[in-house]
N, C-alpha and C positions, 0 to 999 in steps of 0.2 A: 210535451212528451214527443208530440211527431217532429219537431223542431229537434230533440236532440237525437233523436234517431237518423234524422237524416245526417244531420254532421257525422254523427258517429261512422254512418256507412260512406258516408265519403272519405273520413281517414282509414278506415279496412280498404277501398276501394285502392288509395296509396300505398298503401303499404302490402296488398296481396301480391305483387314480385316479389316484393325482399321472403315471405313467409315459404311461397312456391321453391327459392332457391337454394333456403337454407335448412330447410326440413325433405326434400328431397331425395331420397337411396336410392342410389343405383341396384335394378332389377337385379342384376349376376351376383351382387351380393347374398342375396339369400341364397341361392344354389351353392355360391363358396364356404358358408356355415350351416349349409345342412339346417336350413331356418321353411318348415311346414308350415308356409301362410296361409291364416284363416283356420290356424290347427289341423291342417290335410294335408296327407301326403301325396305325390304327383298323380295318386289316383281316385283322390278324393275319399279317402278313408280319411274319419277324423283320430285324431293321436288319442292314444287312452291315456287318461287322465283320471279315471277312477272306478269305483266297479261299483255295481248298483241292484237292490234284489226288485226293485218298481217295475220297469219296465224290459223289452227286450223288441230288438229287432231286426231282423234277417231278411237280410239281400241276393247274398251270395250262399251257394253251398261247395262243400268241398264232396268228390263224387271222382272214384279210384286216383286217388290224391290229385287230382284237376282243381282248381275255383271257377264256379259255372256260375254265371245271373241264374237267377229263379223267382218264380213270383213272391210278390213281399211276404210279409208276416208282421206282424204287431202283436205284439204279449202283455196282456196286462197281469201281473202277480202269477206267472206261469199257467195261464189262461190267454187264450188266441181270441184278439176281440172280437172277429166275428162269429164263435160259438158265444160268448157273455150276451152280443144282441138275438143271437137265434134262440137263447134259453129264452128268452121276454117270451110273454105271449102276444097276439095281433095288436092290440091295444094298449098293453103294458109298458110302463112309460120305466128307465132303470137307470137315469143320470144320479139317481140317491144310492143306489144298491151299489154302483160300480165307482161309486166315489166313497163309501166303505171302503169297500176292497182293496182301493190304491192308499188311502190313507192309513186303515190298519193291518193290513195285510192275505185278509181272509175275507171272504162271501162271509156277511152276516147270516146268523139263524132268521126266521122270519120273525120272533120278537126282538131280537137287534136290530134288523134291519125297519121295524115300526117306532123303537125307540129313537133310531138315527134319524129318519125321517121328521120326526117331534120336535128334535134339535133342532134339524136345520130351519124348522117352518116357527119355530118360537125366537131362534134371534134372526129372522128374515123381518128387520127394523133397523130403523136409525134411532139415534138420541132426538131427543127435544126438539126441535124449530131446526135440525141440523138438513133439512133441503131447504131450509128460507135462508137461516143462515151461510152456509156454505155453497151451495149447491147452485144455488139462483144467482148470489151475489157477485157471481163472476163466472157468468155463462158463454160458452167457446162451442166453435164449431169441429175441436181437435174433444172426443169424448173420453180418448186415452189421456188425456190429459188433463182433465177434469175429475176424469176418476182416479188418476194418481194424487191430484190435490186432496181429495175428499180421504183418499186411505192414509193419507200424512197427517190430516185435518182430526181424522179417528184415533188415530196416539193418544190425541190431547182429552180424551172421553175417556181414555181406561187408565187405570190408577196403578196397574200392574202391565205399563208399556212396556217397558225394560226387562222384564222379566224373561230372561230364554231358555228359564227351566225346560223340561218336555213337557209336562202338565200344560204349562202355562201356554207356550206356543202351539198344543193341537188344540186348547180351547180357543185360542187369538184366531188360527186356521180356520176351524169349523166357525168361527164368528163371520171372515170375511168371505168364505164360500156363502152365507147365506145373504152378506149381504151386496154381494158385485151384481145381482140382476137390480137392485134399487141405485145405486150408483151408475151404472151404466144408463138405465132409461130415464132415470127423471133429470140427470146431465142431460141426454138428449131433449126431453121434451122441455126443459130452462131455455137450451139454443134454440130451440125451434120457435120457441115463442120469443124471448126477448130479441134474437136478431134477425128472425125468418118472418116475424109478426107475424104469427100462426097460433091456433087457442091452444091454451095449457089445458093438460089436464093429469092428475095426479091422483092416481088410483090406488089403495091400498092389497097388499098381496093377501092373499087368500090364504089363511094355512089350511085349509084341504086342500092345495094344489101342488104338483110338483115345481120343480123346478121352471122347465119347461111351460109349464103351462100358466104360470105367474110371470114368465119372460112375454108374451102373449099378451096374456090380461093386461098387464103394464100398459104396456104400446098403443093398445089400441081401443079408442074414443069409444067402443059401447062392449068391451072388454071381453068378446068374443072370439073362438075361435073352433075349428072342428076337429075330431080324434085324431084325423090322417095328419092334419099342421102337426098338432100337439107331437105327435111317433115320429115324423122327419124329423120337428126340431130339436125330438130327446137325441135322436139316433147324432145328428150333426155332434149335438155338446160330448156328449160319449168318444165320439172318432175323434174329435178336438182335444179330450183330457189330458192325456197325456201322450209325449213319444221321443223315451229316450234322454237319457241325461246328458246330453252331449247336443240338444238343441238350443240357440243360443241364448234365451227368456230363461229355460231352466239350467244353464249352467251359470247364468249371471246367480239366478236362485242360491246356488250353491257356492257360487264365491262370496257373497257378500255374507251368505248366513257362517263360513267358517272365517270371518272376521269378527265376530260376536255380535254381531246386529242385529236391532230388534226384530219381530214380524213385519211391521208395519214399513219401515225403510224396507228390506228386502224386498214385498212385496210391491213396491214402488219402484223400486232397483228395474225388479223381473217386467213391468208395466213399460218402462223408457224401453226396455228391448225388445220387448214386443211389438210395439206400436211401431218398428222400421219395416219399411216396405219392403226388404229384403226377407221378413219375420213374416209377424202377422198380418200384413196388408197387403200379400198377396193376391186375394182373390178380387179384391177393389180393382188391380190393376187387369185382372181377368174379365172386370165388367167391363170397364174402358174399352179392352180391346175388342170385348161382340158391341157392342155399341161403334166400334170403329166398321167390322164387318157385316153390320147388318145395313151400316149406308152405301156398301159398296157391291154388296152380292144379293141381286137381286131373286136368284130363285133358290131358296133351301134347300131344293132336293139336287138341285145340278150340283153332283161332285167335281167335272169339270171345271165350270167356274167360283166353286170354292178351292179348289187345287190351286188355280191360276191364282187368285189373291193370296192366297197361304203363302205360295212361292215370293210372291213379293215381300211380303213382310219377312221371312226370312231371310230375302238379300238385302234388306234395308232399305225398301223402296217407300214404305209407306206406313200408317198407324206413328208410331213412335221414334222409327228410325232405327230400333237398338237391334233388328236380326231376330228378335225373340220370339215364339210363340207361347206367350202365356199359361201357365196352367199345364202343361208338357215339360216332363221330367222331374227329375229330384233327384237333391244330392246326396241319398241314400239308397233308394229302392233304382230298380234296373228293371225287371221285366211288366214292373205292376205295382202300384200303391194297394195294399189290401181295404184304406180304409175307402179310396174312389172304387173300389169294387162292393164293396158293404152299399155303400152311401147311395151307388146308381141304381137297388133297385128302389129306394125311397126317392128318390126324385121322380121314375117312372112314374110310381104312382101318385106324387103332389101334383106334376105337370097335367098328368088324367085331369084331376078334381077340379085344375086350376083351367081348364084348356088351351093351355100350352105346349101343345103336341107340335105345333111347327116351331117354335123356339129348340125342342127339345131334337127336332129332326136337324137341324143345323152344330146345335151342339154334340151330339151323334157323328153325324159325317166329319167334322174338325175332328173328333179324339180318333177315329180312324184314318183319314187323311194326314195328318200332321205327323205323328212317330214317322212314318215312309216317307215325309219330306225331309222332315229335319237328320233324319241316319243317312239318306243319300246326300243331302247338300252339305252337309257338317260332317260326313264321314265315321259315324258315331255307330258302333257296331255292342253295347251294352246293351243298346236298348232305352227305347224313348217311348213313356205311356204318361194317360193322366195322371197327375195329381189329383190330391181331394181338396184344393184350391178351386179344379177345374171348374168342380159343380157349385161347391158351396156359396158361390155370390149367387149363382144362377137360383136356388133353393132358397137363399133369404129374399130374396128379388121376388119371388112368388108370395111366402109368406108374408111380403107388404114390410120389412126391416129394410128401414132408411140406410143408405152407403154410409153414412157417420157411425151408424153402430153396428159395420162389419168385425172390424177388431174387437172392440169391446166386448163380442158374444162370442170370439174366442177366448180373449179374457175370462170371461165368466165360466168357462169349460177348462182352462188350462192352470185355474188356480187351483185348482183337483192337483195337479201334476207338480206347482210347484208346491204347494202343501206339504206332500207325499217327501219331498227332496229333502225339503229342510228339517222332514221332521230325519231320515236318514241322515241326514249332514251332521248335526245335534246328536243323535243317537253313535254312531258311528267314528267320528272323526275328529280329533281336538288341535288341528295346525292351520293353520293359515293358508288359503292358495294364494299359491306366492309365484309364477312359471316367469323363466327367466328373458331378457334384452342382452342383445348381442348388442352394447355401444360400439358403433362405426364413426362416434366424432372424432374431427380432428380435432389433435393439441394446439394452441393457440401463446 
């Protein structure tokens, strides 16, 4: 096999000129056909492409006929998600109650919402020998990609794959919400052992537990963990659910489901998309980068000489080379991501518990330091704030979750979201997406 890999990549190797020159478009082309690449228009508005009662989200307002930035907003079911987490109580854990809400439309009663709960904690399981068989037998250090194998692998277990009634596909949904926290960790703890030679250990979920708190148990070797973990990591999965059908995992969601495809591919489909570092791998690249600045800036509280590195990595001097600061900005919100304002006062307090109060003083001084570099040097006058990238590696990083299963425990919060789409896509809509190609070949 490594024998034919190399051949193989030595005739790509040959033949990437001929690919480079003949798949190539000239840039002025798309400005000549009015062609919105990446689906946004010159001002990073994505094209509408469909309307949706799931979600909602506000960037901009319009204010005596102006469009002004404003701080963001996120809606779940016409519900602002930072009131759905302030109704919790201190301790109240609500990734079950608000994935209700987005899948059927409404805040359950408190005996629906005990019944939902039941659901999700009775098919929180796999089939038979299916982590010996599947799971183990071909263990990867890529866990989005273990767990796409194992959701294709889950087809072959249900006798009613095919089926894309609506019955049939909110039970398949509520089937693989309960099961992406076992997919995701015992993928992980397979690689860790067969390729990290590191002891396995495979713990069964707890149905008295939430979500959250079975993501937890999972992970880790004497299945412990304490109220405050538990509350950040509900509150993460929550801000993670969903945002907007016009993100690119849940608009994949929605093109493959109005081709007629089953649960099982789509939710595979929405998996490949997520897993791009453009998508859900994010905040990985957010780790990299404090791991780049913590070898270079010796004192946390000097804003000076964090300014001073900031500047460089924005002129391409150093870390990665690409001008970026990480975890600053987004191609939808302008003055403020609401859910890195939810999120940060839950970090405050894990960082307390965790004593990581000088980690937290360095990432503190960058979210203030950074927007004022990057608007002056890049001329950027919307508005540069965190993401909810910024923190969230920082927050798994505390709770002790391995860099391999940063995406995967979005996954496991944003199959909420694409759930929700398809059962709308299905419910709502019978054509095809189909959006069209300007061919600019030439005749030959």
């Amino acid at each position: 096999m490594a024998e034919m890999m190399e051949w193989m990549t030595d005739y790509a190797q040959k033949n990437e000129a001929i690919c480079r020159r003949n798949d190539s478009i000239d840039p002025r082309l798309y400005d000549e056909y009015g062609v919105n690449r990446g689906l946004r228009d010159e001002n990073g508005k994505g094209v509408l492409t469909g309307l949706t009662k799931i979600s909602r989200i506000i960037s901009f307002k319009t204010i005596d006929g102006v469009k002004q930035p404003c701080d963001g907003e996120l809606w779940y079911r016409g519900y602002r998600v930072e009131d759905l987490i302030a109704q919790l109580g201190p301790e109240e854990l609500g990734f079950e109650r608000i994935a209700y809400l987005l899948l059927m439309g409404e805040l359950p009663s408190q005996e629906k919402e005990k019944e939902f709960r039941d659901i999700i904690s009775r098919c929180r399981t796999l089939p038979t020998n299916f982590t010996r068989d599947v799971i183990m037998k071909a263990p990867s250090e890529d866990i989005m990609n273990s767990m796409t194998r194992s959701i294709l692998t889950l087809a072959s277990y249900d006798k009613k794959a095919k089926d894309i009634s609506v019955v049939n596909s909110l039970r398949q949904c509520i089937q693989l919400i309960s099961e992406f926290p076992l997919l995701a960790v015992y993928g992980y703890n397979a690689y860790n052992h067969y390729e990290k030679n590191e002891s396995m250990y495979i713990h069964i979920p707890d149905p008295g537990l939430s979500t959250a708190e079975n993501l937890l148990r999972l992970m880790r070797p004497d299945k412990s963990y304490t109220p405050v973990e538990a509350k950040v990591l509900d509150t993460a999965l929550i801000l993670h659910m969903e945002h907007g059908g016009g993100n690119n995992s849940t608009f994949t969601t929605r093109v493959v489901t109005s081709s007629g495809s089953d649960t099982y591919s789509t939710m595979a489909a929405a998996m490949s998309s997520l897993k791009g570092p453009k998508h859900g791998g994010a905040n990985i690249k957010v780790m990299e980068m404090m791991d780049n600045i913590r070898g270079h800036v010796s004192d946390y509280e000097d804003k000076e000489e964090i300014a001073a590195y900031l500047s460089k990595m924005i002129d391409g001097e150093v870390f990665d080379r690409k001008g970026l600061i990480y975890g600053m900005g987004h191609a939808v919100y302008s003055l403020s991501d609401p859910r890195e304002r939810v999120f940060k006062r839950y970090v405050e307090e894990l960082a307390r518990e965790k004593g990581r109060e000088k980690d937290l003083t360095l990432y503190e001084n960058i979210e203030e330091l950074a927007p004022k570099l990057i608007a002056k040097k890049r001329h950027i006058f919307k508005g540069v704030s965190p993401n909810v990238d910024f923190y969230s590696g920082f927050v798994y990083d505390m709770l002790g979750i391995p860099r391999e299963l940063y995406t995967a425990i979005f996954a496991v919060a944003r199959i909420v979201g694409w759930s929700a789409h398809r059962m709308e896509e299905l419910i709502c809509t019978d054509k095809i997406i189909r959006p069209a190609y300007m061919s600019v070949m030439e005749e030959k």
